[in-house]
C-alpha positions as CSV (number, residue, x, y, z in Angstrom):
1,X,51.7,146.3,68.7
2,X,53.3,145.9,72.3
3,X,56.3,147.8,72.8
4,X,58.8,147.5,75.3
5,X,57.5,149.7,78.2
6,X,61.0,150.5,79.9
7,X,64.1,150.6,77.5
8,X,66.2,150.8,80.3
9,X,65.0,147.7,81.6
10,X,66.0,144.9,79.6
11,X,63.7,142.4,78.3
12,X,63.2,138.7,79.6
13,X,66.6,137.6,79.2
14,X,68.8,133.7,78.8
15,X,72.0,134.2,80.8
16,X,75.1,133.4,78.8
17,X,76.4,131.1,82.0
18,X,73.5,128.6,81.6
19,X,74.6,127.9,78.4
20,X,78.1,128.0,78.6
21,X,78.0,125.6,81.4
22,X,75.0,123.0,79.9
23,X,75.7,120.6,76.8
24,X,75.0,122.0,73.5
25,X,72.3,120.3,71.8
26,X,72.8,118.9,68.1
27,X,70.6,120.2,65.1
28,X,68.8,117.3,64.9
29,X,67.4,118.0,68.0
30,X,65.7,121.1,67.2
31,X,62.8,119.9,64.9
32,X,64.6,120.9,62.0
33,X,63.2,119.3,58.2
34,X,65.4,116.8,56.7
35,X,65.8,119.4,53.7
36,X,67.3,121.5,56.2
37,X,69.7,119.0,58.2
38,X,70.7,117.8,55.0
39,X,72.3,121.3,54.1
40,X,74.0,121.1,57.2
41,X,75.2,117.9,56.9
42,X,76.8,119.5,53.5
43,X,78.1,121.8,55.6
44,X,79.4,119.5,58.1
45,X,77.8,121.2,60.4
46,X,76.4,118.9,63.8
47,X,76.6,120.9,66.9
48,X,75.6,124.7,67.0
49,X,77.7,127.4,68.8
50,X,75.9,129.1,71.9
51,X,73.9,131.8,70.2
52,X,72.5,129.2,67.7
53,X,71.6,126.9,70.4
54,X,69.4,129.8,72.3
55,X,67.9,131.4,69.2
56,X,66.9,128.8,67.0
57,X,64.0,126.9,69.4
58,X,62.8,130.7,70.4
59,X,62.8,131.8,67.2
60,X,61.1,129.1,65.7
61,X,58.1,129.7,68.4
62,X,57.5,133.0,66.8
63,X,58.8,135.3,69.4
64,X,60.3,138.2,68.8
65,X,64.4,138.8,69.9
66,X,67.5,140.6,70.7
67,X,70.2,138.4,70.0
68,X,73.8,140.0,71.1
69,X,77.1,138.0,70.4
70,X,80.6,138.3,69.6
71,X,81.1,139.2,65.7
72,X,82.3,134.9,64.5
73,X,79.9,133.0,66.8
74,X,77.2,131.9,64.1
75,X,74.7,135.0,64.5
76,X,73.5,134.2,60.1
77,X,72.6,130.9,61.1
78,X,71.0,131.9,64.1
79,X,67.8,133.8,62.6
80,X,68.5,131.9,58.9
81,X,67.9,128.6,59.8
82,X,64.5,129.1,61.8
83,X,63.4,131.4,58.8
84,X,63.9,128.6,56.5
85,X,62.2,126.0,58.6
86,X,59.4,128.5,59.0
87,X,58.6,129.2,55.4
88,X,59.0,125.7,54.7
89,X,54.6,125.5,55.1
90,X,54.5,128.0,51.9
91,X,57.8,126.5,49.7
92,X,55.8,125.7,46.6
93,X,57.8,124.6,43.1
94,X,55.0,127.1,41.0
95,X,56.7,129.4,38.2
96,X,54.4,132.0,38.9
97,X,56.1,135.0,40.9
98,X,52.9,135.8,42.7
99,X,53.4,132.3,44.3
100,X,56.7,133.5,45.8
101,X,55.7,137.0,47.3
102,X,58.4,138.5,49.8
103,X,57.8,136.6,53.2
104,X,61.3,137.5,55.0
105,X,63.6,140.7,54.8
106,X,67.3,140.7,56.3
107,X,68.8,144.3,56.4
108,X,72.2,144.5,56.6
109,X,74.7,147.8,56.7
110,X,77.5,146.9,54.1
111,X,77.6,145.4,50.5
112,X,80.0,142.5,51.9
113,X,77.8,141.5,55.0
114,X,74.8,141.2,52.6
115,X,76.5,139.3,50.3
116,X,77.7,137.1,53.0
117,X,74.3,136.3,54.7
118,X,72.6,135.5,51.0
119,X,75.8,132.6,50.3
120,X,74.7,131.3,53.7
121,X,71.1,131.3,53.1
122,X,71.2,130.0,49.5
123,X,73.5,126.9,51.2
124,X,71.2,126.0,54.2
125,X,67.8,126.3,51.8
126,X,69.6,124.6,48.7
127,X,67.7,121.5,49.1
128,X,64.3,123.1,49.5
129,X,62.1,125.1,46.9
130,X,62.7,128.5,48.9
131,X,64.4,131.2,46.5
132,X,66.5,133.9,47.7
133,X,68.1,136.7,46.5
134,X,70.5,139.6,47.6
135,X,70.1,143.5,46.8
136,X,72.5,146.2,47.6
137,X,74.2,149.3,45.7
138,X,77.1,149.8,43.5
139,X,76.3,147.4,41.0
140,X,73.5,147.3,37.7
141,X,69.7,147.0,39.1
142,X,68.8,145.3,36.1
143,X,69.8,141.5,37.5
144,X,68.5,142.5,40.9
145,X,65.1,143.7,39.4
146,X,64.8,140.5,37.2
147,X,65.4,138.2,40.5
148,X,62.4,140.3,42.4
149,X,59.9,139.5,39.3
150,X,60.6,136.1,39.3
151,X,59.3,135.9,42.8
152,X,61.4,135.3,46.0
153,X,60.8,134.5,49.6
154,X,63.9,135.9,50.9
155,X,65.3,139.1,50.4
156,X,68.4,140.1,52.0
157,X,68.8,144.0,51.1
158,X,70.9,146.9,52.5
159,X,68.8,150.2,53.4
160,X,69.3,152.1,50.1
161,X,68.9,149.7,47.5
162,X,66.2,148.4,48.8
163,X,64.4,151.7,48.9
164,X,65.2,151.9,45.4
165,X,63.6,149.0,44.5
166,X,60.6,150.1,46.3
167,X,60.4,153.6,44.8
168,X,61.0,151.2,41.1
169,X,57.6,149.0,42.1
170,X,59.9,146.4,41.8
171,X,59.8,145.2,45.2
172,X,56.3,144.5,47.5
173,X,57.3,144.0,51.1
174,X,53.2,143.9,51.9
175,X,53.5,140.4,52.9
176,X,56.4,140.1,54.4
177,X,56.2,138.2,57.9
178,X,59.5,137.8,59.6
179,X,62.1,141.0,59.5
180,X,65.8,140.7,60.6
181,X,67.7,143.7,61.3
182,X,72.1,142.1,61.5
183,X,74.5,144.8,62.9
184,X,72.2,147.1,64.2
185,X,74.4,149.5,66.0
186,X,76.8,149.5,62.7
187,X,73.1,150.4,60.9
188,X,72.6,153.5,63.2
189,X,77.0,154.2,62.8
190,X,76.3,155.0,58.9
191,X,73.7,157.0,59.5
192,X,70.4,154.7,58.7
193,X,67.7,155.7,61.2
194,X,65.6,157.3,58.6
195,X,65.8,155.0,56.2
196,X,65.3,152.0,58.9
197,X,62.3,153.4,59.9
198,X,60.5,154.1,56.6
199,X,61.0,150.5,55.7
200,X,59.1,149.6,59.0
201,X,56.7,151.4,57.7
202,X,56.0,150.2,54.9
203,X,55.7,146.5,56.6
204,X,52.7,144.5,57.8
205,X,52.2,145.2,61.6
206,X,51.4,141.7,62.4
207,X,55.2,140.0,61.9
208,X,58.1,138.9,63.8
209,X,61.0,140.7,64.4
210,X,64.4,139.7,64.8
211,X,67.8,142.0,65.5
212,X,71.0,140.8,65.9
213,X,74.3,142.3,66.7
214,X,77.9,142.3,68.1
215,X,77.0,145.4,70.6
216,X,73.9,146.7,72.1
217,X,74.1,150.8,73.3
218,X,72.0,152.8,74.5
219,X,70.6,154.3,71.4
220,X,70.1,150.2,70.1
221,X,67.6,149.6,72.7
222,X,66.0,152.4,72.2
223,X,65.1,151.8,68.5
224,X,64.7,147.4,69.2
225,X,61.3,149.5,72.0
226,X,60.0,151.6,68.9
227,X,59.4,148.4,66.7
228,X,60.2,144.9,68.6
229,X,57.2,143.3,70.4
230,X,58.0,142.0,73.9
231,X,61.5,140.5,72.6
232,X,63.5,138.2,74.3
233,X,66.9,138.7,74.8
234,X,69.7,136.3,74.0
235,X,73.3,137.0,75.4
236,X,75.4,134.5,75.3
237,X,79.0,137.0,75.6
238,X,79.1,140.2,77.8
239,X,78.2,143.1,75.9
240,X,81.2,144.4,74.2
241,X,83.5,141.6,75.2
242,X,86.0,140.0,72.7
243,X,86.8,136.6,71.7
244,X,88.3,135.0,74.4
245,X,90.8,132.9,71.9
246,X,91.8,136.3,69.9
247,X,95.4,137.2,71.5
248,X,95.5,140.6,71.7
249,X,98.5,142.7,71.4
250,X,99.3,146.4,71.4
251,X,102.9,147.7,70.1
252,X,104.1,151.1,70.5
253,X,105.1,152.7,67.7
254,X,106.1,156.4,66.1
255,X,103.3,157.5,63.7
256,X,105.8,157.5,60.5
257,X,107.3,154.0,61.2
258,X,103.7,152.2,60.9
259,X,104.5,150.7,57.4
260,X,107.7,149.3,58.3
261,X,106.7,148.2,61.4
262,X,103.7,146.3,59.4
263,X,106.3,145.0,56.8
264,X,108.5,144.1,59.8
265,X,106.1,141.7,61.6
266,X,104.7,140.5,57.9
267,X,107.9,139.1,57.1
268,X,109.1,138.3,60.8
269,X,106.1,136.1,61.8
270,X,105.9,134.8,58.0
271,X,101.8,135.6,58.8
272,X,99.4,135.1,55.4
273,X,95.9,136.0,55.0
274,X,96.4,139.0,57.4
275,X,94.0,141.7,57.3
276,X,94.9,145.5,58.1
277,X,92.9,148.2,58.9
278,X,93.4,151.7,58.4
279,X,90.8,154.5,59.4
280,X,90.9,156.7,56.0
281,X,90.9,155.2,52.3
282,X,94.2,156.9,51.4
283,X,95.9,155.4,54.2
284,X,94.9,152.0,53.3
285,X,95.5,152.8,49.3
286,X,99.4,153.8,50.3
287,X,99.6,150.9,53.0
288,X,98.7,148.3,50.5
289,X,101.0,150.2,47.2
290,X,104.1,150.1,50.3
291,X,103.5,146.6,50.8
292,X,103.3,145.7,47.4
293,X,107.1,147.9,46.5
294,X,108.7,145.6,49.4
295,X,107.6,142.2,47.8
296,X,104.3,141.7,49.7
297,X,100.6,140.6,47.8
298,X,98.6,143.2,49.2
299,X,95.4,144.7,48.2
300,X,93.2,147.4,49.4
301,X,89.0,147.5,49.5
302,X,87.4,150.4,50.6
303,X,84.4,152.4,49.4
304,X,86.2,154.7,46.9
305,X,86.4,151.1,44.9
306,X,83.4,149.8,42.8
307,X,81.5,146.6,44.1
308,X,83.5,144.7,41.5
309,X,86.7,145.7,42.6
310,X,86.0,145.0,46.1
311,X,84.4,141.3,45.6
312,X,87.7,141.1,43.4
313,X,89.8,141.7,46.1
314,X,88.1,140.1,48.6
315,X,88.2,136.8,46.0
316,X,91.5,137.0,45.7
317,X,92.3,137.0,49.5
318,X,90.2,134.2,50.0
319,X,91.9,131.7,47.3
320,X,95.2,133.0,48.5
321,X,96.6,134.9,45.5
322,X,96.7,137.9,47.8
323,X,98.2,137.9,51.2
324,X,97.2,141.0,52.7
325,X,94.1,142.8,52.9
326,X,94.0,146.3,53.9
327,X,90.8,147.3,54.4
328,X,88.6,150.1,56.2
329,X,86.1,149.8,58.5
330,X,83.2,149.1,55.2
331,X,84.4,145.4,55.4
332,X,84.9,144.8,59.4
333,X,81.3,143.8,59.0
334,X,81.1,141.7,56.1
335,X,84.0,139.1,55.4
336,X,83.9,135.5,57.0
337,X,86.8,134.2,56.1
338,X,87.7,130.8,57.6
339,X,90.6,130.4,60.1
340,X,91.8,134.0,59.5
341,X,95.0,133.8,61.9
342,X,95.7,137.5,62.3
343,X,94.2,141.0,62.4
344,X,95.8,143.9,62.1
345,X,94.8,147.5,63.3
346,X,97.0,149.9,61.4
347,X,95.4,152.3,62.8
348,X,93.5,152.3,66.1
349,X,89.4,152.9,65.3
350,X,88.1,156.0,66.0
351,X,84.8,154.5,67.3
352,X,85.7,151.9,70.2
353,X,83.1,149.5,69.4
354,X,85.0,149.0,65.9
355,X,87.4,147.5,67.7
356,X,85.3,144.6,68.8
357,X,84.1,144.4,65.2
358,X,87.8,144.1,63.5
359,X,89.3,141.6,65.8
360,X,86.6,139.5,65.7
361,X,87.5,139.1,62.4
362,X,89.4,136.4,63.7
363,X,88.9,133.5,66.1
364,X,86.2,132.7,64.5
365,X,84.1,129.6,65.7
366,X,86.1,128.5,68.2
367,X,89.4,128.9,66.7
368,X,92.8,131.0,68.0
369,X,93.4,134.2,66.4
370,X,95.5,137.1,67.7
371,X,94.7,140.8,66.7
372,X,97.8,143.4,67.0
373,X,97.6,147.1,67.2
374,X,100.2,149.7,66.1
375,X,99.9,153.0,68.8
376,X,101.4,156.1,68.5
377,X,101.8,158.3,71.1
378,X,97.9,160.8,69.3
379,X,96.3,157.4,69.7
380,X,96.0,157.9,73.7
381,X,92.2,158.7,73.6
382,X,91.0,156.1,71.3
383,X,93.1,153.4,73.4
384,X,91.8,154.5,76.8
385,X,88.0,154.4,74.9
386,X,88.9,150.9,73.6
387,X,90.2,149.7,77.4
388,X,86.9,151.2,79.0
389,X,84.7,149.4,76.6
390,X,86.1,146.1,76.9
391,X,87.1,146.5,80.4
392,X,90.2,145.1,79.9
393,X,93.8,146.8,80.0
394,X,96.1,146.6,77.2
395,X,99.9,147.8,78.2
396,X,101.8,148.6,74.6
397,X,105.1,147.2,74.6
398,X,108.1,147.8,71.9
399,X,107.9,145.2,68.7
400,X,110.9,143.1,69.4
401,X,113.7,143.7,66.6
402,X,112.1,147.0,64.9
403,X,114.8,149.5,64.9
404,X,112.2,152.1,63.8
405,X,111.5,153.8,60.6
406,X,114.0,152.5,57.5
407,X,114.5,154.5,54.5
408,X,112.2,154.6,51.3
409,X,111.3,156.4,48.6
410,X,108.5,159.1,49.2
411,X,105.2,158.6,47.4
412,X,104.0,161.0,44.4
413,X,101.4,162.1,46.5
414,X,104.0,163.2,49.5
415,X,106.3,164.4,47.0
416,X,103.6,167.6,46.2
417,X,104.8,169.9,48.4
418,X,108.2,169.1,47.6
419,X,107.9,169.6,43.7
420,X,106.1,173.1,44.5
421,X,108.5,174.4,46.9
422,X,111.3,173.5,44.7
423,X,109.4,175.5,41.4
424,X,109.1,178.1,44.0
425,X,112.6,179.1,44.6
426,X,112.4,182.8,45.5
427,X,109.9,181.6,48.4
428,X,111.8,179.0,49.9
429,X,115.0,180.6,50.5
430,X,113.6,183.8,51.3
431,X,111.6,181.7,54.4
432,X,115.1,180.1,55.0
433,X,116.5,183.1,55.3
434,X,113.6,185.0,57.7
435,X,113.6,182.2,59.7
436,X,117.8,182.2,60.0
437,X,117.8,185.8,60.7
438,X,114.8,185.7,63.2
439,X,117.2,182.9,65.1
440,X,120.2,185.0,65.2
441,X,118.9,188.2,65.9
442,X,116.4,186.8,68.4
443,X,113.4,189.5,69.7
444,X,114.9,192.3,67.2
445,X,112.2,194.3,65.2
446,X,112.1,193.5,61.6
447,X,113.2,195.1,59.1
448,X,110.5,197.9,57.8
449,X,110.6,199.3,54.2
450,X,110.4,203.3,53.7
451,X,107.2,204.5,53.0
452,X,106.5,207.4,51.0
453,X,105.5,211.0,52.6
454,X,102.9,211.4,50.2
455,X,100.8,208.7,51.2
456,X,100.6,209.8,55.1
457,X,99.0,213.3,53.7
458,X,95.4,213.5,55.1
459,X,92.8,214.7,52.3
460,X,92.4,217.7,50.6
461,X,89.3,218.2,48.1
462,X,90.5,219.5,44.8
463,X,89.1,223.1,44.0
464,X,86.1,223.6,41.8
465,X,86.9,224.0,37.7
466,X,85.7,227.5,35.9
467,X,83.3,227.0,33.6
468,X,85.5,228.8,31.1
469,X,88.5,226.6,31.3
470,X,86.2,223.6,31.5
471,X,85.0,224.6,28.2
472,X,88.1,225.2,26.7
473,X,89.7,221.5,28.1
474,X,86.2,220.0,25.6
475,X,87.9,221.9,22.8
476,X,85.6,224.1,19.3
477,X,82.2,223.2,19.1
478,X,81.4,221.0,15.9
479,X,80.8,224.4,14.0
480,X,83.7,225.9,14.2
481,X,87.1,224.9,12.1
482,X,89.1,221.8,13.1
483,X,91.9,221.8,15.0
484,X,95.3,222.0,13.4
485,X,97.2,218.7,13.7
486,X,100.5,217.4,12.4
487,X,100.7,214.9,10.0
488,X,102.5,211.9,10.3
489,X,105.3,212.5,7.8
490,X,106.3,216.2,7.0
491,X,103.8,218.2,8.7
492,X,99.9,219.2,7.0
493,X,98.8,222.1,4.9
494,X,95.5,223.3,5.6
């Protein structure tokens, strides 16, 4: 296979102002089959975003590509759609599964994402014979492993289920021909180089090979040169860039006022289907039980929740019976949600790139969106990191009206160290009163208590025991008479 000989030199390239500037083309126009159009048409679908209109005709000549876009510009439909029209030439209506062998894999990092892509590729091949499936953790193998017998031509996966299947011999990737890798950079983020690159091994070298994501680093290109064949790549938005539709504010906060100041703009901007994002999973558990004490539908999804709860949650935000979501960083790359008005960064990311990630969340597709973040005065790093990445600066400014943190009761899990001190009496106000009489009596050396002389004696061996006395101290030998001894009650006569 031809690898990429340079990774530092980027591979044939489309410039993003070409297609900004020309027309976009319709779908029809693309040699699409009528199956195909047809789910669009369902869709309502007509004109394709930028990254659609660049992919799609060099996909479907075989070629391999790179494909970087903003997170919301139609990257699933970008590699889907040519799949589909691809595998058309072996769609066959046979029950046998050996007529449907694996012929495409899409890899994807999260649970959600994967979910995502399959309800995309299920709509756009609805109308053709093609069969499709989704596999990912947290959830019984059983339905998954019934799917693969069955015979499917399109397998959207993430890394470790998918190796489970494999190790099960319930899944043959041996003649697989087309291999997508989505969100690439979020892939090598969790930690899934080693399992990326066993299932590259264990696919046919002869295929085509597709990766797409929102950002491209360093380390991206380097693994796109260990298995993409001279790709061409598609960027149709500066690397890193953000939506330019998503309104992007920063407000300065003080780290304890963050909930209220989240309530505050809630209630002030009367904002639904918000999403909130919080770096830890306790942070977003007590964000979302605050929200809900004040009157507000909240929910939280993170990865201490089982796959049910989270597709729950994720169902209920989407048919509006929950207002806010408050999620971590496992769902910035999975939910596509439609006209999502406003993102919320709780907390800023720790990882810049995240940043990109969550606010693309919205402005989605053309629409306006606007993406507000709380910062606190420890948040200085990761907002100079996020300002270099997106080469853009972004002043906070005070949230107009918030007087700051307003009383409320303290969670169980804050009261803890309360409830202790306050069984610990003797230890509290003996601390109160060190530190009162360090403050009065300023530099003056403690209080010491007497030690006793005895202790600061040096050592002295004790002298040897006479054998005589040492017999005596074992008492008569067993031959001899027994010792006198006093009874209990009155004496003993011997």
């Amino acid at each position: 296979m031809t690898r990429m000989s340079d990774i530092n030199t980027p591979p044939e390239s489309v410039p993003a102002a070409d297609a900004s500037a020309a027309s976009l083309p319709r779908f029809d126009e693309f040699g699409l089959a009528p199956p195909v159009l047809q789910a669009l048409a369902d869709q309502g679908y007509v004109h394709p975003t930028p990254i659609q209109a660049q992919a799609i005709p060099v996909v479907l000549q075989g070629r391999d590509v790179m494909g970087a876009a903003q997170t919301g510009t139609g990257k699933t439909a970008s590699f889907s759609l040519p799949i589909i029209q691809l595998l058309l030439a072996h769609a066959n209506t046979s029950a046998s599964p050996a007529r449907h062998p694996v012929r495409a894999l899409v890899l994807t990092p999260t649970r959600e994402l994967a979910d995502q892509v399959a309800d995309n590729v299920k709509a756009y091949s609805r109308h053709t014979p093609l069969r499709a499936t989704v596999v990912f953790g947290g959830v019984d193998m059983a339905p998954q492993t019934a799917a693969l017998r069955s015979g499917v031509e399109i397998v959207i996966a993430t890394p470790g289920r998918l190796l489970d299947h494999v190790q099960q011999k319930t899944l043959n990737l041996s003649q697989t021909q087309i291999f997508v890798m989505d969100e690439a950079d979020r892939m090598l983020d969790m930690g899934f180089l080693p399992d990326l690159q066993r299932i590259i091994n264990l696919l046919p070298k002869k295929r085509q090979n597709l990766m797409f994501s929102a950002t491209f680093s360093p380390e991206i290109k380097k693994l796109a040169a260990s298995f993409l064949n001279d790709p061409l790549l598609i960027e149709v938005a500066r690397s890193n860039a953000t939506a330019e539709r998503v309104t992007q504010v920063v407000y300065k906060v003080d780290e304890e006022a963050k909930r209220d100041a989240v309530v505050h703009l809630l209630r002030g901007r009367d904002l639904k289907q918000v999403l909130v994002f919080s770096n830890t999973k306790i942070g977003a558990s007590r964000l979302a039980r605050e929200l809900e004490r004040q009157g507000i539908k909240a929910a939280p999804i993170h990865g201490d929740k089982t796959q049910n709860e989270r597709m729950a949650a994720l169902e209920a935000f989407k048919n509006g019976s929950v207002d806010v979501l408050v999620a971590t960083d496992v769902a910035a790359r999975g939910l596509d949600i439609a006209e999502l008005p406003c993102v919320i960064n709780y907390d800023l990311p720790y990882n810049a790139e995240d940043y990109v990630h969550r606010i693309g969340r919205t402005g989605r597709a053309g629409a306006s969106g606007d993406a507000i973040s709380l910062y606190s005065d420890k948040d200085l790093r990761f907002l100079t990191d996020i300002e270099k990445l997106i080469r853009q600066k972004l002043t906070p400014v005070p949230i107009e009206g918030f007087g700051g943190r307003a009383p409320r009761t303290v969670e169980r899990s804050e009261r803890s160290d309360a409830t202790y001190s306050s069984h610990r009496p003797d230890r509290e106000r003996s601390g109160d009163l060190r530190s009162k009489d360090r403050s009065t009596r300023g530099a003056a050396t403690p209080r010491r208590e007497p030690v006793d002389p005895w202790f600061l004696k040096p050592y002295e061996p004790s002298a040897p025991v006479p054998a005589k006395a040492e017999a005596a101290d074992k008492g008569p030998s067993k031959s001899g008479a027994p010792p006198k001894r006093a009874a209990l009650l009155g004496g003993r006569k011997n």
